[in-house]
VOZASE-532898 format. One line per field, with one value per atom (N, C-alpha, C): x, y, z; residue in three letters; residue number from 1. Coordinates in steps of 0.001 Angstrom, whole numbers, plus 500000, padded with zeros to 6 digits. Each point is the difference from the previous one (the first is absolute). Layout:
X	c(X_...)
Y	c(Y_...)
Z	c(Z_...)
type	c(ALA_...)
seq	c(NUM_...)
END
This chain:
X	c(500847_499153_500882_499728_500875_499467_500563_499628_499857_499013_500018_501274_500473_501109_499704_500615_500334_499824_499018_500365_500053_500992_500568_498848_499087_499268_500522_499933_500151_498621_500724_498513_500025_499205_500186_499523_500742_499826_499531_498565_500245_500591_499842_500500_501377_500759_501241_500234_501260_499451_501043_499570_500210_500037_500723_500027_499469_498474_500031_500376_499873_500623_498782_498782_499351_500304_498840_500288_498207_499976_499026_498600_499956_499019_500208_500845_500105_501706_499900_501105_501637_500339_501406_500938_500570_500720_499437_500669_499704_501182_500498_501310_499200_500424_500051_501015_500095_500844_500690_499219_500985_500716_501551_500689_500144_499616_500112_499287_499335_499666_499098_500145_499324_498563_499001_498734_499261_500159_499214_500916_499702_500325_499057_499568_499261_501048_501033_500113_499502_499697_499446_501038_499507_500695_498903_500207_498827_498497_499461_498526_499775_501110_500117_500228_499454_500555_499860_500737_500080_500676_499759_500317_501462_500967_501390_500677_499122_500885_498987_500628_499158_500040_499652_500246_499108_500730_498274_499121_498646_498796_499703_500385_499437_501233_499857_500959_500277_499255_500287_500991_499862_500656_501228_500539_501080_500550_499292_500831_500741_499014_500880_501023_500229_500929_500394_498674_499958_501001_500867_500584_501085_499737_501046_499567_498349_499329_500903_500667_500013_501302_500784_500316_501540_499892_501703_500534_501382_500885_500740_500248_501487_500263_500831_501141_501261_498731_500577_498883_500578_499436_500149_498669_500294_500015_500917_500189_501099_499770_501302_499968_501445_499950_499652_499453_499834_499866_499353_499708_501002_501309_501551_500367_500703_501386_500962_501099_501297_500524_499839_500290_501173_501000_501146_500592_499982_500929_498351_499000_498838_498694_499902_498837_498719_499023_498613_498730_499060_499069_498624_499422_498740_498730_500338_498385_501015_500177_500450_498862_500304_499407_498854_500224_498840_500308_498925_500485_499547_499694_499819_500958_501024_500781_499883_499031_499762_499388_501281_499446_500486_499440_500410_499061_500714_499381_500165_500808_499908_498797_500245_499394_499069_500162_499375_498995_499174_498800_498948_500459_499001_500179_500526_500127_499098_499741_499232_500748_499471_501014_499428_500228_499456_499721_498950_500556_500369_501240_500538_499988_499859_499992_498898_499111_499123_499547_500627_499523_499883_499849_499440_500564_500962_501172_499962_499908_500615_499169_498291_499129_500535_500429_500192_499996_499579_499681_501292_500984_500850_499564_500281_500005_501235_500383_501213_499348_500548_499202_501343_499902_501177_499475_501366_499850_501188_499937_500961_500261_499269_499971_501132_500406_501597_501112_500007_501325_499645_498578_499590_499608_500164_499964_498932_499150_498945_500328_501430_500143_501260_499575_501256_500705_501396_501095_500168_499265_500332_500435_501035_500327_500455_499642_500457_499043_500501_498756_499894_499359_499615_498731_500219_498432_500008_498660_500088_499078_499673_499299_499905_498552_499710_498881_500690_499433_499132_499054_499229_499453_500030_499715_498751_498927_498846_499458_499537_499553_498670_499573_499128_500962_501324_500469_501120_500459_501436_500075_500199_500311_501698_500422_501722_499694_500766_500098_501693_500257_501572_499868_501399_499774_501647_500185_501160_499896_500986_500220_501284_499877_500964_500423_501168_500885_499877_499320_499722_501243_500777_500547_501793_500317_501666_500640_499714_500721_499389_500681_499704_498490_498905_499190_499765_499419_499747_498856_499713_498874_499590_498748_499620_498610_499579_498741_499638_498326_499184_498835_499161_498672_499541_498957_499378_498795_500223_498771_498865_498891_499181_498802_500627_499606_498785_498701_499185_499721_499756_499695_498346_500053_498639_499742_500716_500292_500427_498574_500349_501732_500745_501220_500617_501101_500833_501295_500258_501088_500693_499125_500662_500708_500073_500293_501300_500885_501344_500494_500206_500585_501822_500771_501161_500523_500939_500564_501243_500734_501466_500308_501093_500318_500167_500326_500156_499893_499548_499412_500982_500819_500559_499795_499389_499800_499849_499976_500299_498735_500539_498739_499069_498618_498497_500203_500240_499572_501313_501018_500717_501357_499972_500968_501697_500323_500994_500947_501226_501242_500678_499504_501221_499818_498445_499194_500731_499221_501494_499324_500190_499173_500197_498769_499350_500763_500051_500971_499716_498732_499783_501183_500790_500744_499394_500895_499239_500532_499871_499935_498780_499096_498432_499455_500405_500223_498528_499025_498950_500206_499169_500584_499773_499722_499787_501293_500447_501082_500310_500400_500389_501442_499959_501021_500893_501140_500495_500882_500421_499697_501235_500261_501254_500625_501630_501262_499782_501066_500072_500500_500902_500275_498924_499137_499085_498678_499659_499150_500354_501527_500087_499809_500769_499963_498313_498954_498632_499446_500775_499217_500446_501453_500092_499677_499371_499593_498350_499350_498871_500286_500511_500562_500000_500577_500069_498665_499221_499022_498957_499928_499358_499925_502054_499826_499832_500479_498629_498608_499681_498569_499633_500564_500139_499612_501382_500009_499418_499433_498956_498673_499773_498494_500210_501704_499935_500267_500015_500306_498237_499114_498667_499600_500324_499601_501057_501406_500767_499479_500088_499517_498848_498626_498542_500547_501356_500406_500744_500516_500781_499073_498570_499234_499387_499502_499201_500922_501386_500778_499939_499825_500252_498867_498475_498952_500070_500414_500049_501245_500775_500813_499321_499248_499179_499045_499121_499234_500437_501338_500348_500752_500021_500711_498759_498601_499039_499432_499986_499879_500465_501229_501006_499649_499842_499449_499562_498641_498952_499530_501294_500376_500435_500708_500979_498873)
Y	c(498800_501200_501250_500978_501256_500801_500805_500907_501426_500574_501751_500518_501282_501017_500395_500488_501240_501353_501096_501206_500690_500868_501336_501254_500353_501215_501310_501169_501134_500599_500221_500597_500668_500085_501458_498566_500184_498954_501696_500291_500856_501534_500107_501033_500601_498577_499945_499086_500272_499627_498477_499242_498164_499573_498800_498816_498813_499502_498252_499238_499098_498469_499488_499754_499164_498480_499254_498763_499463_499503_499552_501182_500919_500820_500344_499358_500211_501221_500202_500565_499498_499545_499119_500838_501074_500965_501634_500818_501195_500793_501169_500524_501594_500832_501406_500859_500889_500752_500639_500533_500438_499428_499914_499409_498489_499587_498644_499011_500173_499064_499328_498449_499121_499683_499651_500052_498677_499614_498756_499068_498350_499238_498538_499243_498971_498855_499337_498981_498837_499099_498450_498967_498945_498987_498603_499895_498585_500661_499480_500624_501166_500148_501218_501278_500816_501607_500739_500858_500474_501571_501050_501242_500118_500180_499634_501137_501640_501007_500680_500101_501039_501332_500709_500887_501186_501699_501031_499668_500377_500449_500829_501201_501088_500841_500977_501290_500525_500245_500663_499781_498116_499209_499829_499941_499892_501462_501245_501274_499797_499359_500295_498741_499412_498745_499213_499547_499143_498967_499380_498676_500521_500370_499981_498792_500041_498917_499432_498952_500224_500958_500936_500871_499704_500780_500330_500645_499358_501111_500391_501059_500496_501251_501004_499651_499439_499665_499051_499448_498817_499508_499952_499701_499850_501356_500194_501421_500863_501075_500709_500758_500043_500723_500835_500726_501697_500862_498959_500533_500660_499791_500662_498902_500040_499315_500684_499904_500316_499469_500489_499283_500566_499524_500861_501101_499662_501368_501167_499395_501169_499398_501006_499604_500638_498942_500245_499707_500577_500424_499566_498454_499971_500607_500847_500826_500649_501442_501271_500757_500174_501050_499053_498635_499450_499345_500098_499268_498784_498942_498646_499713_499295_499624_498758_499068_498860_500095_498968_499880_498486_499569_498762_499591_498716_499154_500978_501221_500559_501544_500121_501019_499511_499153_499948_499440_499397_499509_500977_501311_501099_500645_499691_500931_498965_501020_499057_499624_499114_499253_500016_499863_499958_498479_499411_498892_500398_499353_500089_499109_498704_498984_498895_499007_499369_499256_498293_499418_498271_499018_498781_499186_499049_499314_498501_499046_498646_499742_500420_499671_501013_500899_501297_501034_500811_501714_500643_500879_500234_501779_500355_501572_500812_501077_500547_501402_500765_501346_501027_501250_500570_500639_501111_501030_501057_501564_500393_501014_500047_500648_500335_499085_499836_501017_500924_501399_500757_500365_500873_501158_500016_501410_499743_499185_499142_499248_499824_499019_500033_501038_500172_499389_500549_499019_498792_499692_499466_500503_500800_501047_499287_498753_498697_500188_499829_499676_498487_498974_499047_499564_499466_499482_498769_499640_498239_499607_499249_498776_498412_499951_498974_499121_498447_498883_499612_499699_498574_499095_498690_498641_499364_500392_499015_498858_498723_499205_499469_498914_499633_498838_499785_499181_500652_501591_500405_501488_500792_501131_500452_500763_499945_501872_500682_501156_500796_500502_500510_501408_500709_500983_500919_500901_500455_501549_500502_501104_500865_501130_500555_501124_500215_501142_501050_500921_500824_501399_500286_500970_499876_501069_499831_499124_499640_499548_498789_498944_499112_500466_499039_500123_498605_500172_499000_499514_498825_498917_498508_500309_498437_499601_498850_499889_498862_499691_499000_499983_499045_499678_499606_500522_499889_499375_498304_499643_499790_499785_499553_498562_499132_498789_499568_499076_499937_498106_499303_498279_499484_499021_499206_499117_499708_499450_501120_499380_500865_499831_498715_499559_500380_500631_500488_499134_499095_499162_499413_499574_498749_500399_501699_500291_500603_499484_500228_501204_500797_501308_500157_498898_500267_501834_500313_501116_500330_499597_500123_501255_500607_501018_499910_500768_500212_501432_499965_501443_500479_501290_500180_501533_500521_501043_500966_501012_500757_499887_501344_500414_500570_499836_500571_499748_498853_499457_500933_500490_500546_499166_500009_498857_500353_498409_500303_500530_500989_500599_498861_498660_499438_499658_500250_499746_500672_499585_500510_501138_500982_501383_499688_499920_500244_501549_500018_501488_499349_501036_499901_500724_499615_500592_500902_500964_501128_499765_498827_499541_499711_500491_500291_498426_498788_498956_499719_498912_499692_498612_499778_499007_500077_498850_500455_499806_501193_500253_498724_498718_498686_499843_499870_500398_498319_500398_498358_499429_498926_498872_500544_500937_500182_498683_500527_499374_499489_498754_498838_500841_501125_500229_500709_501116_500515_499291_498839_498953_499526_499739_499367_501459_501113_500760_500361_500012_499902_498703_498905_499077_500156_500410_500077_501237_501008_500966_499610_499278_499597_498398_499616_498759_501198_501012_501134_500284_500514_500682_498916_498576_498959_499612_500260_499406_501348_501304_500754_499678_500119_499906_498934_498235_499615_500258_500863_500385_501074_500551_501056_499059_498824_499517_499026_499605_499517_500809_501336_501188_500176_500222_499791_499219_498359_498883_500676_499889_500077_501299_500859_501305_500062_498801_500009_498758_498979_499260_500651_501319_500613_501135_500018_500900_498966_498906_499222_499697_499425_500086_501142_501109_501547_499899_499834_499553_499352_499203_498690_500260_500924_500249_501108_501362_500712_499521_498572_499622_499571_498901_499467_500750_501617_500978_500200_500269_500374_499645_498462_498941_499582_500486_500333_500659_501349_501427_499693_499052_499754_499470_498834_499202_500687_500776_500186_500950)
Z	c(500000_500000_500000_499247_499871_501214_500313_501047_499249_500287_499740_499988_499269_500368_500520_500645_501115_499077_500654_500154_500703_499566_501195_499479_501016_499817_500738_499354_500882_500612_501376_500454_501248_500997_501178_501261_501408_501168_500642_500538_500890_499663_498652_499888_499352_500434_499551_499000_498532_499174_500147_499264_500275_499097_499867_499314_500631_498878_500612_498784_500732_498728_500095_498668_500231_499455_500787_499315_499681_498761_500029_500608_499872_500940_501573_500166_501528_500394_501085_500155_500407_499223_500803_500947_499297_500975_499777_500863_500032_500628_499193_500407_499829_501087_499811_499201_499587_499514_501132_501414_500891_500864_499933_500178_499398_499083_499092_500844_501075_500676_499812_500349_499143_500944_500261_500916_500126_498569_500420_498497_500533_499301_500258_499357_500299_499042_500412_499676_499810_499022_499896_500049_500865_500357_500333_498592_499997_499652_501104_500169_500643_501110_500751_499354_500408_499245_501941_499950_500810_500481_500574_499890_500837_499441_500413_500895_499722_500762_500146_501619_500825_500157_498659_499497_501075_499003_500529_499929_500122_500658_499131_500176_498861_500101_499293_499415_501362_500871_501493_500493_500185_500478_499812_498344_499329_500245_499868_500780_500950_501465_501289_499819_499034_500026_500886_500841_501325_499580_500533_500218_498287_499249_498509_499651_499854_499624_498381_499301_499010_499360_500842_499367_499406_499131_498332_501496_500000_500915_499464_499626_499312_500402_499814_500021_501637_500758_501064_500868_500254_500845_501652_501092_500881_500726_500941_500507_500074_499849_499996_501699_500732_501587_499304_501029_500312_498708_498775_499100_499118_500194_499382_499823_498468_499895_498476_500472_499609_498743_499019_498328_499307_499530_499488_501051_501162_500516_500681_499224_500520_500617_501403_500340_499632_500200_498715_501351_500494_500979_498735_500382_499431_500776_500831_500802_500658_498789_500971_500469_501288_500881_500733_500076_500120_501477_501173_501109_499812_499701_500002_498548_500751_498828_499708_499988_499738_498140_499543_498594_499575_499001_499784_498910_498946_498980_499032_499874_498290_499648_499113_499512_498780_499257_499201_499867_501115_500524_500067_500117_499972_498535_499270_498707_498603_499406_498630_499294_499430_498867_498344_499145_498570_499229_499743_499553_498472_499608_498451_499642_500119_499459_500130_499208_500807_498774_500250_499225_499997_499647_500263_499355_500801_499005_500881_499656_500807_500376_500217_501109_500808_500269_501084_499575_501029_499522_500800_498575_500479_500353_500693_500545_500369_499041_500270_500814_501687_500165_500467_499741_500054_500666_501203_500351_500024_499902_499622_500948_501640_500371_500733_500835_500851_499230_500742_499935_499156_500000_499063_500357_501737_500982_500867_499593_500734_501331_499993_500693_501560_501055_500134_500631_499856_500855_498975_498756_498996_498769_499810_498901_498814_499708_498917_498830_499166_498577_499667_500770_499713_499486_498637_499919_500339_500868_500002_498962_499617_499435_500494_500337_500588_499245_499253_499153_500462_499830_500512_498729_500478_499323_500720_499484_500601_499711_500462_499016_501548_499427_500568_501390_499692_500730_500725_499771_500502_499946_500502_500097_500539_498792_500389_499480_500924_500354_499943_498872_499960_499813_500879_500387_499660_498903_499606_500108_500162_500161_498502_499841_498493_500600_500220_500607_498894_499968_498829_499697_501966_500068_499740_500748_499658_500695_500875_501320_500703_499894_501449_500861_500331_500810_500825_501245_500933_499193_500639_499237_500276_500723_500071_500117_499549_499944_500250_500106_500618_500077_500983_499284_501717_500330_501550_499744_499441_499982_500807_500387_500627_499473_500396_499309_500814_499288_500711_499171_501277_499349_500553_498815_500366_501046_500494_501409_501307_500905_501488_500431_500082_500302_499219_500667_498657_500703_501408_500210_499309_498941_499652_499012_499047_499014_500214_498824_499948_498873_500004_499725_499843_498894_500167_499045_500902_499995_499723_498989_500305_500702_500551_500747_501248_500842_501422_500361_500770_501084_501065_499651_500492_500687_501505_500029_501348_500319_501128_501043_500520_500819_499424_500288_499479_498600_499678_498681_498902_500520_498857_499630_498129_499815_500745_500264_500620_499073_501341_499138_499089_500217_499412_498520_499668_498568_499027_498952_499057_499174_499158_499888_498559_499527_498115_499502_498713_499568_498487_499172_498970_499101_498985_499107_499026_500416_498839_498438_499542_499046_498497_501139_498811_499671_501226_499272_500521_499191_500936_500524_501203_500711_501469_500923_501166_501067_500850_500907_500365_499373_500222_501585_501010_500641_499922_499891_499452_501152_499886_501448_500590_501416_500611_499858_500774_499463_501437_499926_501116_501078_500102_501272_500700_499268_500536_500115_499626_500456_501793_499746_501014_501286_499984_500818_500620_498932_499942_500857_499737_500808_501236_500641_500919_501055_499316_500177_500969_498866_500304_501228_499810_501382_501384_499849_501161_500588_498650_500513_500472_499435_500967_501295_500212_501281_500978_499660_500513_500031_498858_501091_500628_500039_500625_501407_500455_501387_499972_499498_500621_500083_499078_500098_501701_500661_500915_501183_499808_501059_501332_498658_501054_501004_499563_500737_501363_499305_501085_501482_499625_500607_500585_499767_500477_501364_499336_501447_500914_499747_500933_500745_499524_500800_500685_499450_501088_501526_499411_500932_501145_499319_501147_500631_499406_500777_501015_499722_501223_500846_499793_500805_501356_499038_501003_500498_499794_500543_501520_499668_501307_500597_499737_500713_500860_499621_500200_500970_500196_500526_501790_498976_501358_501040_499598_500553_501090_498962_501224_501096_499552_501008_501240_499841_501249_501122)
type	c(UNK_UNK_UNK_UNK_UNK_UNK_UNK_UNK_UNK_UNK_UNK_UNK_UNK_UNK_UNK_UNK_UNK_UNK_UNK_UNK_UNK_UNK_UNK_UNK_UNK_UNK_UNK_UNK_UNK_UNK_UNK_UNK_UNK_UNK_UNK_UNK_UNK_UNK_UNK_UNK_UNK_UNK_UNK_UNK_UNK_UNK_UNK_UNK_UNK_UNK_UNK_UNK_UNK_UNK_UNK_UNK_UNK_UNK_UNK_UNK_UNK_UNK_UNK_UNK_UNK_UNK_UNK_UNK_UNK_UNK_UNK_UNK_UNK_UNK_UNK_UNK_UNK_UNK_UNK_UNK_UNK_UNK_UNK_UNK_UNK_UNK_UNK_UNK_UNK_UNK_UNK_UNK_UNK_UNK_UNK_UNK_UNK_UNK_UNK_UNK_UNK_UNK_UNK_UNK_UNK_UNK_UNK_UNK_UNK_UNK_UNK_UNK_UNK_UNK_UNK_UNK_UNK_UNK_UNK_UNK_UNK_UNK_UNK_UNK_UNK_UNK_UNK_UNK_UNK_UNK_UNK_UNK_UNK_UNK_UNK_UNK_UNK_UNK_UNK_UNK_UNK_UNK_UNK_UNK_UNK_UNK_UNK_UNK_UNK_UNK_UNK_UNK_UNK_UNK_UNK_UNK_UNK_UNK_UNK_UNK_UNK_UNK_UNK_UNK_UNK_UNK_UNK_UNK_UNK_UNK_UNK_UNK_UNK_UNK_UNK_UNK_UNK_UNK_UNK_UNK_UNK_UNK_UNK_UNK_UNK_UNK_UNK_UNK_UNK_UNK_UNK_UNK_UNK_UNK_UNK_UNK_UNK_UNK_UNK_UNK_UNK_UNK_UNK_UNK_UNK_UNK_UNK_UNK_UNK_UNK_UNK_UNK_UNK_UNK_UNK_UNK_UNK_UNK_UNK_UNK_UNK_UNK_UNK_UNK_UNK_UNK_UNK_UNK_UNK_UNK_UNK_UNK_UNK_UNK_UNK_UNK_UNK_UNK_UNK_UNK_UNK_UNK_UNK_UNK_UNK_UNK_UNK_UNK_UNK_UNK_UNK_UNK_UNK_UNK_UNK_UNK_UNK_UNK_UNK_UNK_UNK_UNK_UNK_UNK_UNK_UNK_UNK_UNK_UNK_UNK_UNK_UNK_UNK_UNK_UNK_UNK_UNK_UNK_UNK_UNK_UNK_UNK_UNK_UNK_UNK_UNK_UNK_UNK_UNK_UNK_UNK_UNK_UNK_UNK_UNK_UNK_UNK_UNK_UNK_UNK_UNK_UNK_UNK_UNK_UNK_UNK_UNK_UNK_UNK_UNK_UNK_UNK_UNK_UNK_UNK_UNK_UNK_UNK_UNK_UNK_UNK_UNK_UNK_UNK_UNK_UNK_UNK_UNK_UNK_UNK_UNK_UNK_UNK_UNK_UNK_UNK_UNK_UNK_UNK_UNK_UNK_UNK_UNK_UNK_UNK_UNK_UNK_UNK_UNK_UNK_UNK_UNK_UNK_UNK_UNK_UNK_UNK_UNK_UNK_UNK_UNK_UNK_UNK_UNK_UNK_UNK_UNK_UNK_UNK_UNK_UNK_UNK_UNK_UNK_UNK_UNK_UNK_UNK_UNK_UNK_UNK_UNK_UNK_UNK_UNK_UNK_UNK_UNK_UNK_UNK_UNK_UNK_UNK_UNK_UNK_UNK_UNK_UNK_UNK_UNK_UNK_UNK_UNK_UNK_UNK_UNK_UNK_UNK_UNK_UNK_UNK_UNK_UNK_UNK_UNK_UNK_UNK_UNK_UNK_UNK_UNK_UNK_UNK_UNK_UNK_UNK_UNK_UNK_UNK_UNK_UNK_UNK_UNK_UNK_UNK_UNK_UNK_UNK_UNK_UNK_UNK_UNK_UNK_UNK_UNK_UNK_UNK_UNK_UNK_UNK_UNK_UNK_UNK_UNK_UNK_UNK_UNK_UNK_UNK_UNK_UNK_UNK_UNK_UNK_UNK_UNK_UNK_UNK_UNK_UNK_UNK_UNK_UNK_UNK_UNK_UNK_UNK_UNK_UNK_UNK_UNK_UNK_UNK_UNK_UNK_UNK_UNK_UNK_UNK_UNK_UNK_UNK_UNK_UNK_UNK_UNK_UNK_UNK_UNK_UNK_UNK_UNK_UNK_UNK_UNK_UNK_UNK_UNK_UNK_UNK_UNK_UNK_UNK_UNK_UNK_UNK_UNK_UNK_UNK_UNK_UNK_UNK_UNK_UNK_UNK_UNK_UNK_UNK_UNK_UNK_UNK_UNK_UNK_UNK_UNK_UNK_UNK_UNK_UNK_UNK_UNK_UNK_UNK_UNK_UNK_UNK_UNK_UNK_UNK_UNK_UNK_UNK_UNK_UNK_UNK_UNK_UNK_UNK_UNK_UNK_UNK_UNK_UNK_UNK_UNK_UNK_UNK_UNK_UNK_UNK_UNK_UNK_UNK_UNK_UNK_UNK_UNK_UNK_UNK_UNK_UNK_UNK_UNK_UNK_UNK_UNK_UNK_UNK_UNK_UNK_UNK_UNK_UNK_UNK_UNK_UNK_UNK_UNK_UNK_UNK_UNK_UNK_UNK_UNK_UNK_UNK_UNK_UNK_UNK_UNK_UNK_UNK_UNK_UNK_UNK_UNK_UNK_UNK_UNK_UNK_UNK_UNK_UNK_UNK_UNK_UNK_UNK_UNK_UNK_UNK_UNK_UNK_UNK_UNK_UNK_UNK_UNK_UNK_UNK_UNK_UNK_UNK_UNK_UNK_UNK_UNK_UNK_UNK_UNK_UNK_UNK_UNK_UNK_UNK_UNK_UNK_UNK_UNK_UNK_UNK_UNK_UNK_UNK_UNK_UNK_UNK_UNK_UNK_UNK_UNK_UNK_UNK_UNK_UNK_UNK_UNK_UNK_UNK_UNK_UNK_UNK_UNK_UNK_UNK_UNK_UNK_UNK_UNK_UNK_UNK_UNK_UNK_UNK_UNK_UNK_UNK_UNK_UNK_UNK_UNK_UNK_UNK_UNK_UNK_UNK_UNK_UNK_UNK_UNK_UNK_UNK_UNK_UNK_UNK_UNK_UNK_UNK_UNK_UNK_UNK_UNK_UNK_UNK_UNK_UNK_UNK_UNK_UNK_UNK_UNK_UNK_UNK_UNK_UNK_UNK_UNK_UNK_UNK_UNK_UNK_UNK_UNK_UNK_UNK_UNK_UNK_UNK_UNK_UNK_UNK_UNK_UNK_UNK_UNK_UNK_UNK_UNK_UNK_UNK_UNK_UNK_UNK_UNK_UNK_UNK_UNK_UNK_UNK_UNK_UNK_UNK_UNK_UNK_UNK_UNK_UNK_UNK_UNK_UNK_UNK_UNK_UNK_UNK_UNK_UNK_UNK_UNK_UNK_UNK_UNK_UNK_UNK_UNK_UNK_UNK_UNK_UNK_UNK_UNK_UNK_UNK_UNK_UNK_UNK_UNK_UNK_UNK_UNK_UNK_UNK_UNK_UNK_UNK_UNK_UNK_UNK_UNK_UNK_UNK_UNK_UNK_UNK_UNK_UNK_UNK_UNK_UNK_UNK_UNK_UNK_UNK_UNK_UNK_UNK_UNK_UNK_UNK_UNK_UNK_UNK_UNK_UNK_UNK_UNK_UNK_UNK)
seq	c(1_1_1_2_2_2_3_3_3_4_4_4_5_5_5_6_6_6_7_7_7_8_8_8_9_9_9_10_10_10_11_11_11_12_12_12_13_13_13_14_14_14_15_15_15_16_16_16_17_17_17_18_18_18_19_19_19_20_20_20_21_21_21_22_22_22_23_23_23_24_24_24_25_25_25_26_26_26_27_27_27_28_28_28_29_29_29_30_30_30_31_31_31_32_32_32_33_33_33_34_34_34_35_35_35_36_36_36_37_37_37_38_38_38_39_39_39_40_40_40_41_41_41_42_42_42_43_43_43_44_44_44_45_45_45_46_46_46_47_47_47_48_48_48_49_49_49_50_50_50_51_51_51_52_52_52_53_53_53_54_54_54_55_55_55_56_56_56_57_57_57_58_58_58_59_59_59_60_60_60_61_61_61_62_62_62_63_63_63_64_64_64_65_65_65_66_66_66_67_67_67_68_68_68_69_69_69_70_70_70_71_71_71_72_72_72_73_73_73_74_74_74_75_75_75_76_76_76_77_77_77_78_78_78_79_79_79_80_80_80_81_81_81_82_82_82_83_83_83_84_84_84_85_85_85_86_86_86_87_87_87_88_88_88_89_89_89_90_90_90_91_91_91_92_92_92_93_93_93_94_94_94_95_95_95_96_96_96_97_97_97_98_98_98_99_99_99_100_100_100_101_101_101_102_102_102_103_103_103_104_104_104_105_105_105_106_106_106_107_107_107_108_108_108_109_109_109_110_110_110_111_111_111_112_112_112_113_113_113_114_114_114_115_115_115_116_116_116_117_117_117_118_118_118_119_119_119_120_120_120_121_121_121_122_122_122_123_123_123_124_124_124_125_125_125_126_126_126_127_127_127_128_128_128_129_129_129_130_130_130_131_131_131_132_132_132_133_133_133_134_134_134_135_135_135_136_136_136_137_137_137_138_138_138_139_139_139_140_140_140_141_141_141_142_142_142_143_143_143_144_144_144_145_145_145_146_146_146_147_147_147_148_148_148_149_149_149_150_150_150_151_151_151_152_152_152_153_153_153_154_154_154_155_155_155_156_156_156_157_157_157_158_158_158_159_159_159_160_160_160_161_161_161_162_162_162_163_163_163_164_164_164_165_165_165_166_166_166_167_167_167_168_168_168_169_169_169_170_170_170_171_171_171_172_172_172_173_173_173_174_174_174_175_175_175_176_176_176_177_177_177_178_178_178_179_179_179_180_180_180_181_181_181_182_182_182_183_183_183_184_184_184_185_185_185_186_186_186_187_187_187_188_188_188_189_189_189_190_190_190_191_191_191_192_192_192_193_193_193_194_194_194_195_195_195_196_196_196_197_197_197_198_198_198_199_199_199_200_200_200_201_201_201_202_202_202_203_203_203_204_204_204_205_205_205_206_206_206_207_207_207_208_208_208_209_209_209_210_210_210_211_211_211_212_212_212_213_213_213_214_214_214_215_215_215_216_216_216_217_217_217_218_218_218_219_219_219_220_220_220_221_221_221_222_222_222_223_223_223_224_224_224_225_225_225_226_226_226_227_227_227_228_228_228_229_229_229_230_230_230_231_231_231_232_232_232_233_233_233_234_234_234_235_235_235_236_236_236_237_237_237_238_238_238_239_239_239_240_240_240_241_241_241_242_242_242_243_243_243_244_244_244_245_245_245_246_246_246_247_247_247_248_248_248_249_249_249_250_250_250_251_251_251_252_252_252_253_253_253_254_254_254_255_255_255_256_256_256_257_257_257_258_258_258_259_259_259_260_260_260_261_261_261_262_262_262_263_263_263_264_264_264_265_265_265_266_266_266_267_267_267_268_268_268_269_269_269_270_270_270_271_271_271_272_272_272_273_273_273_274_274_274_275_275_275_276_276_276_277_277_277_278_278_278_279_279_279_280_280_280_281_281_281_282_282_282)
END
């Protein structure tokens, strides 16, 4: 039996303008234009079809960007301290004048994107969406001209999501990117499900990557391509693992400092008790 094509329709989620993938009449996926973010997907698997991401709600929702439901991170991920960091010799302030310096997951989750490309190859709907906003004065404490462009490949069985960045300016810029999914399954249990990951997690206090991570640096080469960071050298692996062996057996002993310290008060208890005791005796 042949299956229907796929089409990609343009159209408005809420106001905001969107891409779905239909299939057959129904809706398979649905991507916004702001910030490339993708909303819904119904994969099939057998008989099952099922709604895979726990996407927005409505346009409101996707404003206050509860959780980075979903969201394109670029041009960094995660968090930056105190909202500063230091690039070539210069420091760059992403919320001047601002007292809550909490920022994190990127800029380009709030910016629109264009789709330029959109078409139906293999059984998948391929989607090319650009944005050109990054260092365009829009952005501060980001004084870079990066455009990203972010792929997507939909099909009824797989969704693969690539994410590149094009150094447009004179000079060297910082650069890195990612994808804050929010996955949702047909099963209440999600125990039994295995999620391999190559990588390792390496990172500070309040969620910021550790000093010892290694820092993305797009070439101002005009090349396209995503900030690929390539596999450190054996000595700085090893200095990294032993770095991280440190910070284990810290916390280690800080996770065995409490127990210890709740037996050295009970102890003092029971010491003023039978002081107490004493007292009363006499």
């Amino acid at each position: 039996m042949v299956q229907p094509q796929l089409e990609i329709v343009s159209t408005t989620w809420h106001g905001l303008e969107a891409v779905e993938l239909h299939d057959d009449g129904t809706v398979l996926a649905t991507i916004v234009l702001r910030g490339a973010t993708p909303l819904s997907w119904r994969p099939t698997t057998g008989e099952l079809s099922w709604e895979a991401l726990d996407g927005y709600l409505d346009a409101e929702d996707l404003h206050a960007q509860s959780g980075v439901r979903g969201g394109i991170m670029a041009p960094f991920c995660n968090r930056i301290t105190d909202a500063r960091y230091t690039f070539a010799g210069t420091e760059h302030d992403l919320r001047p004048g601002a007292q809550d310096r909490l920022i994190y997951h990127g800029l380009t989750r709030e910016m629109d994107f264009t789709l330029s490309s959109a078409q139906v190859r293999d059984g998948a709907a391929h989607l090319v969406l650009d944005c050109r906003e990054l260092g365009r004065g829009g952005t501060p404490g980001y004084p870079f001209p990066v455009d990203v462009q972010v792929t997507y490949a939909i099909s009824r069985t797989g969704l693969a999501i690539s994410v590149s960045g094009t150094n447009t300016g004179p000079s060297a810029a910082p650069f890195a990117m990612g994808w804050h999914p929010y996955l949702a399954f047909p099963a209440r249990q999600v125990d039994a499900l295995d999620s391999p990951c190559p990588g390792r997690l390496a990172r500070a206090h309040r969620l910021r990557p550790h000093p010892a991570a290694r820092r993305g640096r797009l070439p101002a080469d005009r090349g396209r391509g995503s900030a690929g960071l390539p596999p450190a050298p054996a000595d700085r692996r090893d200095r990294v693992r032993r770095l991280l062996d440190r910070c284990r057996a810290r916390r280690g002993r800080r996770r065995a400092l409490p127990g210890a310290r709740a037996g050295q008060r009970r102890h003092a208890h029971a010491l003023a008790g039978a002081r107490a005791r004493a007292r009363l005796h006499r």
